[in-house]
N, C-alpha and C positions, 0 to 999 in steps of 0.2 A: 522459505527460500528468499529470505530478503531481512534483510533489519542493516542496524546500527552501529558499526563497533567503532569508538573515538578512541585511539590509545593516547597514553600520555605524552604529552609533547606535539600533540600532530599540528597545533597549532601554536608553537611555541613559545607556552606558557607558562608546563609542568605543574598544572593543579595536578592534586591527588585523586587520584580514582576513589569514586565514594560505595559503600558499603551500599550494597543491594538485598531484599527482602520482600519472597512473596508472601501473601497472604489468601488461602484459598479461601469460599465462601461457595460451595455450593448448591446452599439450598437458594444462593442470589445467582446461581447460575455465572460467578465471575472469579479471575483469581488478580487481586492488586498487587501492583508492580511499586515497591517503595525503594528510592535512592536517596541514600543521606534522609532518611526517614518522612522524606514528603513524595508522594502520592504522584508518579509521573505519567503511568496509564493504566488501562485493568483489560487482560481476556475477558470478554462475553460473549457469549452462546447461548442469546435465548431466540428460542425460533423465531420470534418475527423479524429478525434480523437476516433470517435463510442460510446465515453462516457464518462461524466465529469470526472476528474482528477485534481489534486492538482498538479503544474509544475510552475518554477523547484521548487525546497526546500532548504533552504539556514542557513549556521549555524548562531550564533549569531555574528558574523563576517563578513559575506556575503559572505559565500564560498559556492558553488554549488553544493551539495552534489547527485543532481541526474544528468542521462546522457542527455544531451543534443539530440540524434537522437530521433526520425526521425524530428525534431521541429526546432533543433538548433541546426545540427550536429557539433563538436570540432576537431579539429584534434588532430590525436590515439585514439580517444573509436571506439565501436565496433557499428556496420549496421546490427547486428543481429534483429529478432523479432521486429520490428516494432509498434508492437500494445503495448510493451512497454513503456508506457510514464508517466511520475515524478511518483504519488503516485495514484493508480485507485483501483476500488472493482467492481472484476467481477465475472464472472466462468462460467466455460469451457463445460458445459453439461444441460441445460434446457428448459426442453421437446426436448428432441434431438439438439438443437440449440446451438453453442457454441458462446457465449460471450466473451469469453476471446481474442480468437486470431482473433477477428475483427479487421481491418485496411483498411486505403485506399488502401493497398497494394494486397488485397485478388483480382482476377481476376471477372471479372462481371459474367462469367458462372457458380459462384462457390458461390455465393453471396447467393445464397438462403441455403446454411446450416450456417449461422450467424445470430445471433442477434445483435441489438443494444441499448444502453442506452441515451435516448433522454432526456435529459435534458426540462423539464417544467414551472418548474417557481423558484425564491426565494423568499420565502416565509418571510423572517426575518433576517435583521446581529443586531447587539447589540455589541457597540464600551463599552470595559471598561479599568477603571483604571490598572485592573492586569489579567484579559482577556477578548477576542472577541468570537461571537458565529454567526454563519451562519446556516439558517436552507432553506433546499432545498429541491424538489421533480422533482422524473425523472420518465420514463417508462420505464422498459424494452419489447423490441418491436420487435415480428417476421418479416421475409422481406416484410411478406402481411400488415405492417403495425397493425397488433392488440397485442394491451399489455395484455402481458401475469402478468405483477406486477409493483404497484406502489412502489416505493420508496423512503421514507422521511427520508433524514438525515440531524443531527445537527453535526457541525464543533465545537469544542471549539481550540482556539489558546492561548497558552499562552507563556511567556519568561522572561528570567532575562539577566544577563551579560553576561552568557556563557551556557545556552541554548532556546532551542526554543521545543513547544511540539504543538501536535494535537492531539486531542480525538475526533474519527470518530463515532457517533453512527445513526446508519441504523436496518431503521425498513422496512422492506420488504413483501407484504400484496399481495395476489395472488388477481386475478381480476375475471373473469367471467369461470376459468376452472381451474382445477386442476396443480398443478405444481410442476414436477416432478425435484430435481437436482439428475439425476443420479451422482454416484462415480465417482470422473475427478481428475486427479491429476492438470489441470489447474484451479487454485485458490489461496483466493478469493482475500483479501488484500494483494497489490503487490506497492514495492519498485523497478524502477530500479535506479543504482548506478550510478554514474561516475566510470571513468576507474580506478582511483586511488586506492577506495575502495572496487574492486575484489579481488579473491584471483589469488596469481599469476598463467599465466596458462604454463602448464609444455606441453601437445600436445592439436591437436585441435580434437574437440570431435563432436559429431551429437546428436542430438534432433529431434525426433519426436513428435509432438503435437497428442492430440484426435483425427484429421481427418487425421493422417499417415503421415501428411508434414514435412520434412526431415528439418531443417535448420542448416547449417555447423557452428561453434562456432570455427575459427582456433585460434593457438598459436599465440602470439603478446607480442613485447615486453612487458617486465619485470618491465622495470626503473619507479621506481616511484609507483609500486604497491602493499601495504601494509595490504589489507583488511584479517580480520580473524573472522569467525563465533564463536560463544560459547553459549549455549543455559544454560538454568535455570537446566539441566538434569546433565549439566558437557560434554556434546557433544563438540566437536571442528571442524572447519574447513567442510569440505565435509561430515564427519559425518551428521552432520545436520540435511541433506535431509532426509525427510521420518521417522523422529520421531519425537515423542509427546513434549509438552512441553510448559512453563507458557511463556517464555520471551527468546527470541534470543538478543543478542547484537552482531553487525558489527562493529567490531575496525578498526582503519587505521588512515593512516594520511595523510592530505592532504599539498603540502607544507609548510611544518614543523606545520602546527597546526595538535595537539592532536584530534581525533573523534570519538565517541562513537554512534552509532546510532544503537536504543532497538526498536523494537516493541512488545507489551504486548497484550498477549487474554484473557480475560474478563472471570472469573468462569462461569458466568452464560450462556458463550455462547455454543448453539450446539456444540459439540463434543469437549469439553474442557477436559484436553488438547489439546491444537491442533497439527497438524501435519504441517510442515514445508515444504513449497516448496522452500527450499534458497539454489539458484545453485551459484556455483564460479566466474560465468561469471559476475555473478553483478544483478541478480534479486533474491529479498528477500522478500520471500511472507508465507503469514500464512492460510494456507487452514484446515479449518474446517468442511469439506463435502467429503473431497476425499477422502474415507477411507481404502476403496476397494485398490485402486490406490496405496494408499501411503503406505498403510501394505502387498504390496506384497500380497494380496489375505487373507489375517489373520483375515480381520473385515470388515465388509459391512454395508453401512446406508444407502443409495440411501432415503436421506430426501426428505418429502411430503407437499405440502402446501393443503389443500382445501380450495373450492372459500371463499372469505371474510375473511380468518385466517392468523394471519403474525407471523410473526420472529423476534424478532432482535438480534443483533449483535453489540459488543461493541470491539474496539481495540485503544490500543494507544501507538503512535511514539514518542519516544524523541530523541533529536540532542545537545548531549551536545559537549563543543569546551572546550579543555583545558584536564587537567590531563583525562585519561582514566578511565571510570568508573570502580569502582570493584563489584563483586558480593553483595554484602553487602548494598552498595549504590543501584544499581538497585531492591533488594529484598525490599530492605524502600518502593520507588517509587511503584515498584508494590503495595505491601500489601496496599498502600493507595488510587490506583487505584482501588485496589478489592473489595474494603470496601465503594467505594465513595467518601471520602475524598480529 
C-alpha cells in the first residue's frame, strides 16, 4: 500500500528509466531488489523482525538512507525503538493486539499483547526493462497463532540516474472474525532514517507507545544533521505531526549529496488525507487509521473489516539524490500517482 513510482521527466530531466532485477534467496530469507544492476534494497522476513520489511534503502548512488539498528547498528545513530526497521506496514491496535511495537526486544511475559506478521509465500517478481514488481502474502497472527488477516501485496521498484522509487500496494482481507483497528496513533507505513536525515535534536524528550512504554529519545550531537519535514499542507518541521496531508517530503543531506525523500497517500485510500506520524528523531510514517489519536480527540474511525471483506491501500516513496525537490516537482509526481499513471 505505499512505494515509489518516479516517471520520466517528473523532474525535468528525462534520464531513462533503468532496468530492474529481482533476485530471490530463500534459504536467506530475502529477495534483492537490483536497478541498473546495483543493489537498491532487499525483502526480508526473518522473524525477529515480527514482519517483512523493505531494509536498508539506498539512494541512486548507494547511500543508505535508513538506520542501520537494531540489524546493523552504525556508529552515532540512535538504539531507540527497536521494532524500527528500513521501511515496514503495520499498526499499533488490532483487535486489542499491537503490531507495530513488536520486537525481539519485547520481554516473554509480555508477549501475549503483540501480534505478528508472518511472512507466507512469494507469489510473483517480474524483472523489467524500466521496473520490477514483487507480489507477496503474509498473515497477521495472534500469540495463539490464528490469523486474524491475510495480506497480499505488490512491490513495484523503479529508477533512473538520480532516483529510486517504490509503490507498495496492500490489500488486507480479514479472515474468519471480525477486525477491529481501533484509533492508534502507531501506524501504518513507516520509514526509519539514518541519523543524518533527523531533525536536529535540541533536548531529549520521552515517548510513550499504546501499551504505556516509556522509551527515552536523548539529545545527541548535531554535526552532520540536516533533515527538515514539509508537507503538501505547507506544514514544516515538527509541525508535521498530527496533520493531514497528500505528500510529506524529508530534505537533508547526506555527505554532501542533496536528498529528497516523499512519501505520497493514494486518494483512494481510507482516511485520505492522511495524518502523519513523522517525529524528528528520524521516523516518518503516514498513519491513515489513527484518527482519534492523531486529532487530539477531534475525529474518530476505529475502522471495521468483516469476515471475507478487505481494504486496500496504496502509498509511494521516492528517493531522489541530487538538487532538492521543489513543490512543484513533487505535485507533477503526485498527480501522476493519483491518476495511475
Amino acid at each position: 500500500m505505499m512505494v515509489v513510482l518516479l516517471m520520466i521527466g517528473v523532474v525535468n530531466h528525462g534520464w531513462a528509466q533503468s532496468e530492474v532485477r529481482l533476485v530471490k534467496n530463500e534459504n536467506e530469507q530475502r529477495v534483492d531488489v537490483l536497478i541498473g544492476g546495483q543493489l537498491f534494497t532487499s525483502y526480508i522476513y526473518p522473524s525477529a523482525t515480527k514482519k517483512p520489511v523493505l531494509y536498508p534503502l539506498r539512494t541512486a548512488k548507494g547511500t543508505v538512507v535508513t538506520r542501520g539498528f537494531p540489524l546493523e547498528s552504525r556508529p552515532g545513530e540512535r538504539i531507540d525503538h527497536p521494532h524500527h526497521v528500513g521501511l515496514w506496514f503495520t499498526y499499533g491496535d488490532v483487535n486489542g493486539l499491537d503490531f507495530w511495537n513488536n520486537s525481539d526486544s519485547i520481554a516473554p511475559d509480555k508477549r501475549n499483547a503483540y501480534g505478528t506478521i508472518v511472512h507466507k509465500k512469494i507469489n510473483k517478481t517480474t524483472d523489467g526493462k524500466d521496473k520490477g514488481e514483487l507480489e507477496v502474502t503474509a498473515e497477521w497472527v495472534t500469540p495463539e497463532g490464528i490469523a486474524l488477516l491475510r495480506e497480499d501485496t505488490r512491490f513495484v521498484f523503479s529508477g533512473d540516474a538520480h532516483t529510486r522509487s517504490i509503490e507498495r500496494i496492500t490489500t488486507l482481507t480479514a479472515l474468519t472474525q471480525e477486525v477491529l483497528f481501533k484509533d492508534n496513533k502507531e501506524g501504518m507505513l513507516g520509514i526509519r532514517v539514518a541519523r543524518q536525515l533527523e531533525h536536529p535534536s535540541n533536548k531529549p524528550e520521552l515517548f510513550t507507545d499504546a501499551s504505556g512504554q516509556v522509551t527515552n529519545v536523548p539529545s545527541m550531537n548535531n554535526e552532520g544533521v540536516t533533515g527538515l519535514y514539509h508537507s503538501s499542507e505547507g506544514k514544516q518541521g515538527d509541525d508535521v505531526w498530527g496533520t493531514r496531508g497528500k505528500w510529506v517530503n524529508l530534505a537533508g543531506t547526506m555527505n554532501g549529496e542533496n536528498i529528497s525523500l516523499v512519501i505520497m497517500d493514494h486518494p483512494k485510500n481510507v482516511g485520505h488525507p492522511t495524518y502523519w506520524h513523522a517525529r524528528g528523531y528520524g521516523l516518518f510514517a503516514v498513519n491513515n487509521l489513527g484518527q482519534k489519536a492523531m486529532s487530539n480527540g477531534k475525529e474518530e474511525l476505529n475502522f471495521k473489516l468483516a469476515p471475507g471483506k478487505s481494504v486496500t491501500f496504496r502509498h509511494k516513496v521516492l528517493i531522489h539524490s541530487g538538487e532538492q525537490l521543489q513543490d512543484g516537482q513533487i505535485k507533477t509526481a503526485y498527480q501522476k500517482f493519483a491518476s495511475g499513471r
